[in-house]
N, C-alpha and C positions, 0 to 999 in steps of 0.2 A: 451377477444381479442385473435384470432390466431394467432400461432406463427410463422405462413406463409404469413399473409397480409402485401399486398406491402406498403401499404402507408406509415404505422408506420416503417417498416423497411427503406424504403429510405429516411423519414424525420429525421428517427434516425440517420442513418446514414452520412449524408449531415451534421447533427449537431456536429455529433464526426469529419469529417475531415473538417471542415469550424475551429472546436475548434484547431485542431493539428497545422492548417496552421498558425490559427492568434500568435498561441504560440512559432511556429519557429521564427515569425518576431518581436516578444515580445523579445526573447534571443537573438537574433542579436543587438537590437537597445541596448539592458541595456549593453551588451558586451564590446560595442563600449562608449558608453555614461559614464559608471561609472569606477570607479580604481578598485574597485572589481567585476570584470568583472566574471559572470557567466557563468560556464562552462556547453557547449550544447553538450553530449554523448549518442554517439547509435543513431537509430532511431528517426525521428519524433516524437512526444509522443502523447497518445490518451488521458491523461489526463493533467488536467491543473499546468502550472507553471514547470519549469526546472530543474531535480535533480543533487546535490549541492555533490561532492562530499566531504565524513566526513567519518571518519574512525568509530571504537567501541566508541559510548560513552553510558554514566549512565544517567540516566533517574533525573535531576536537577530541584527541585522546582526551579520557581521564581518569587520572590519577589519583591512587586511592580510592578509591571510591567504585571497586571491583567485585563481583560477586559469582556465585557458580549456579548451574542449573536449580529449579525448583523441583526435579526427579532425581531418583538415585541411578548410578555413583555422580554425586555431585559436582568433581573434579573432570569428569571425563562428557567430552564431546557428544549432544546428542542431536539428529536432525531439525534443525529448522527451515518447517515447512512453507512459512507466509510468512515477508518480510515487514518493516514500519513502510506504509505510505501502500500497500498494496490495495486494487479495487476491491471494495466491497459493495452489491451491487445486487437488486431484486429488483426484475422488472415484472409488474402488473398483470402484464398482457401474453400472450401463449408467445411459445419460440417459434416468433419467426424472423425473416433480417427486416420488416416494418418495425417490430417491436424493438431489437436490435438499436436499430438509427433512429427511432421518430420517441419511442414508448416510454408511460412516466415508471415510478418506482420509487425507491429508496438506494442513495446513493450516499458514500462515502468514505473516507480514507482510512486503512487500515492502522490503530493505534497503538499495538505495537510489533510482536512476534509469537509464530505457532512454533511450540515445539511437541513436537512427537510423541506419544505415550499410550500405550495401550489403556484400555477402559477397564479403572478400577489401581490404575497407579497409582501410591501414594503421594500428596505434595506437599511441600515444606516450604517455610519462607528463603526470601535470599539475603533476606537481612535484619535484624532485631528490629522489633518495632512494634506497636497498637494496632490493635482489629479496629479501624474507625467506621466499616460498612461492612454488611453482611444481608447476602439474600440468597437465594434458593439456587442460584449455579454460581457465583463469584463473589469475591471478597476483596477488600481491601486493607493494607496495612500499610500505617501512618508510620515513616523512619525519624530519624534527626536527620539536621538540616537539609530539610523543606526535600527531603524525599516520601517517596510513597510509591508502592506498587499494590498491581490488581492482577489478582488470581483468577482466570474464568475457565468455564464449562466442566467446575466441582462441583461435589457432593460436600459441602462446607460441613465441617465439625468444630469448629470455633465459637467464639458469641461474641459479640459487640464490647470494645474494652478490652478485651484480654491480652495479654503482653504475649510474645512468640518470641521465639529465639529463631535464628537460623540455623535452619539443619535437624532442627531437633523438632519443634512443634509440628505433629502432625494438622495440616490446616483442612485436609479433606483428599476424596479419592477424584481423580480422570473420569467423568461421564462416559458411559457407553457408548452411546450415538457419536461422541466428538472424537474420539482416539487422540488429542492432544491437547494441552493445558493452553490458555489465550497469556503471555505476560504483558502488561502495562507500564513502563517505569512513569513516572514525573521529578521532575525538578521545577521547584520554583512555581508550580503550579500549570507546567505543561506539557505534553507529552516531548519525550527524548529517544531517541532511538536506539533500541540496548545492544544491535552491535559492534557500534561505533567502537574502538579500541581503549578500555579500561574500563567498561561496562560487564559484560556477559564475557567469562572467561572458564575453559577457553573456548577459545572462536576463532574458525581459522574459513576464508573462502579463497579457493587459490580458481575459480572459474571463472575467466570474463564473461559481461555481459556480453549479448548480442543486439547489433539492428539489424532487425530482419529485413527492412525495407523503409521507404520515404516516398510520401504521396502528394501531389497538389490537389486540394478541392476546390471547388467552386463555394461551397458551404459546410459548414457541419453538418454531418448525415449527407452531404450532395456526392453525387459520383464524380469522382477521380476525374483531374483535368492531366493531357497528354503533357507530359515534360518539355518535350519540342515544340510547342507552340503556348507558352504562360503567360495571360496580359491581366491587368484589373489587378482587383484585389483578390487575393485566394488563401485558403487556409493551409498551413505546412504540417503535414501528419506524420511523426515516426513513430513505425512497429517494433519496440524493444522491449527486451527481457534478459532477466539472471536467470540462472538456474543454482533452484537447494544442495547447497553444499550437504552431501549425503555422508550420513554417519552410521560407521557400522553395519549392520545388514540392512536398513532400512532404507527405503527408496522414496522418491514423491513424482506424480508423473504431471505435474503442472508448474510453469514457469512462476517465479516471483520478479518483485516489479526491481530494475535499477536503481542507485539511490541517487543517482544524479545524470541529468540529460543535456546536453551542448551541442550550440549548430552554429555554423559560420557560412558565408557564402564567398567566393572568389571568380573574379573576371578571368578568363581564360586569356582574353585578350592581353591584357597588363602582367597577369601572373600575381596583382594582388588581392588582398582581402577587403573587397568592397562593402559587406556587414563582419564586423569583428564579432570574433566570439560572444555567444549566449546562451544565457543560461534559463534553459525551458524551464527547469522544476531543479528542487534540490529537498533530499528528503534523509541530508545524513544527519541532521539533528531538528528535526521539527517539521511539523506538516501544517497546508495551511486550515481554515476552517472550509467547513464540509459543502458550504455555500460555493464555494473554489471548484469543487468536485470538476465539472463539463469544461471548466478553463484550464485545468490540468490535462485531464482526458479526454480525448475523441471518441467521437460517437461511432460505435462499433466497438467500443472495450467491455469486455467482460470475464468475470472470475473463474478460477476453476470451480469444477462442478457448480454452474449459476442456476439460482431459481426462475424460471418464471413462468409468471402465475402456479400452477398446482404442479410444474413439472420442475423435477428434479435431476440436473445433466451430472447423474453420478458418475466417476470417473471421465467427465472430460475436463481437456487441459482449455485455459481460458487464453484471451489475447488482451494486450497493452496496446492500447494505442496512445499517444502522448500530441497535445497540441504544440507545435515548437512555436507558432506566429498565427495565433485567429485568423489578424485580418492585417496578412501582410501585402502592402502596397507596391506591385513590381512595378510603376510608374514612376518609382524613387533610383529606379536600375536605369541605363541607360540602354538600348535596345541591343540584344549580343547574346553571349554564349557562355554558360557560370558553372561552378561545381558547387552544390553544395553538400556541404559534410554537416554528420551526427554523429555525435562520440556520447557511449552510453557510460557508466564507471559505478562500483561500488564501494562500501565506503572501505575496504581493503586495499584499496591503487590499481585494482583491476578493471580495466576497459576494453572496448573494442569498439569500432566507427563503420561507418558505409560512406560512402560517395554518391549522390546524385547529376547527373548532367541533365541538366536545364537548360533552353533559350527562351529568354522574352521578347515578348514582338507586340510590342504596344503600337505602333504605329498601325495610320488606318492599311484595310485588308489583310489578307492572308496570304501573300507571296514572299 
């Protein structure tokens, strides 16, 4: 398929802001309707469900409280395509790298996970519980204790109220256009991340992430400052990603995001660690709200297959970029020679890091 044919770009399109619209009026009504009222920041969002804002937290088995896919065989492993915390991401303006680094949009974190399914699967709940929302491609169902999940990019056969069983209630088919079901968990009234260990079972990723690379800016959006010569204040940029643990004969040919990002810096001179470990972002149980989006991310990140404006980048793979320090002040370094390291991980104990060598040379001239 071309990545210039209208059709598929404006039915894709049409389906991502038909998705944004019904999800603003989803965040309104629960706002209003429950005591833990969800909080709606930033932008309209192009992916599903509301991010929750939650500070650092650790990546917490739990127990009991375990469930199996929403496709059949329910027991057995199926692809998961887009992780919790991935970019979701339309920008306004044509593809180009202006638009890219400068261009507005709709921006936001992805709330929870894609799993794989061709168009016209059946889906079922993961767990007993009330239909409390229902519209035209997703649904919601109300658990005990203070759980709840959202079904998207179905053909709902449910109504509002109606009790589901798990496994057994058929709740609607897999969209054509989407080929995979969107799921949402919450607890407590915020989004939680359903691979974490005693969620979504089973679930297995045995892939480290990777960092591709680490950059200094002069700005967000600014071009790249040389490693060998870093003064002032600059922005620390890392290029990381997972890759979809692939199930079965099914493949995905676009990165998902790490569930957690760390950077440390060390004096070469001493051999110690002059900034101790930090933690960029942490995305193994909660994301923050959508408002966060540009403070999480670097400018130059974008999704797979991204819209923008009327074009649709069907089959391409997208990039991560992660801000590790905005506006980090190498004036606080003494002038010398540093390594710094990025260690990416997800929430399974699988990592992997880069090394950067760096010199700051604050002092006046360039010699």
């Amino acid at each position: 398929m071309a990545t210039n044919t209208h059709i598929p770009v404006r039915s894709a399109r049409r389906c991502i802001l038909r998705s944004a619209v019904t999800k603003f009026i989803f965040a309104t009504a629960v706002a209003i309707a429950t005591s833990s009222a969800l909080a709606l920041s930033g932008a309209v969002t192009s992916g599903p469900g509301i991010a929750q804002a939650t500070g650092p937290s650790s990546a917490q088995a739990v127990s009991g409280r375990g469930y199996g896919y929403p496709v059949k065989p329910f027991d057995r492993e199926h692809l998961v395509r887009a992780n919790f915390g991935d970019p979701r991401v339309q920008f306004h303006g044509p593809p180009t790298t202006n638009t890219l680094l400068h261009g507005n949009g709709s921006f936001s974190f992805h709330q929870g996970v894609d799993i794989s399914a061709s168009g016209g699967t059946a889906v079922y709940p993961v767990a007993d519980g009330t239909v409390t929302l229902v519209s035209s491609e997703w649904i919601r169902v109300t658990s005990d204790g203070g759980r709840a999940f959202e079904y998207w990019h179905i053909r709902p056969l449910v109504r509002n109220r109606q009790h589901v069983t798990a496994r057994q209630t058929l709740l609607g088919h897999v969209t054509r256009i989407s080929n995979h079901v969107h799921l949402t968990e919450y607890e407590g009234g915020r989004v939680v991340n359903p691979l974490v260990p005693g969620r979504l079972t089973p679930y297995h990723d045995s892939t480290p992430p990777v960092v591709r690379a680490i950059t200094f800016r002069a700005q967000d959006g600014g071009a790249d400052v040389l490693p060998n010569f870093v003064r002032g204040r600059v922005e620390i940029v890392a290029d990381a990603e997972d890759t979809s643990t692939a199930a079965g004969s099914h493949a995905w040919y676009g990165p998902v995001t790490p569930a957690l990002v760390t950077w440390k810096i060390r004096r070469l001179l001493t051999g110690r660690d002059v900034v101790r470990q930090r933690v960029a972002f942490d995305f193994r149980n909660g994301v923050p709200p959508n408002s966060s989006f540009w403070r999480i991310y670097a400018r130059g990140t974008y999704q797979n297959q991204t819209v923008f404006g009327n074009h649709y980048s069907y089959l391409e793979r997208g990039m991560y970029l992660f801000k590790l320090a905005p506006q980090f002040d190498t004036r606080t370094l003494p002038d010398g020679v540093y390594d710094l390291t990025v260690k990416a991980s997800d929430v399974r104990g699988n990592s992997g890091s880069q090394t950067l060598r760096f010199t700051v040379h604050n002092r006046q001239g360039w010699n």
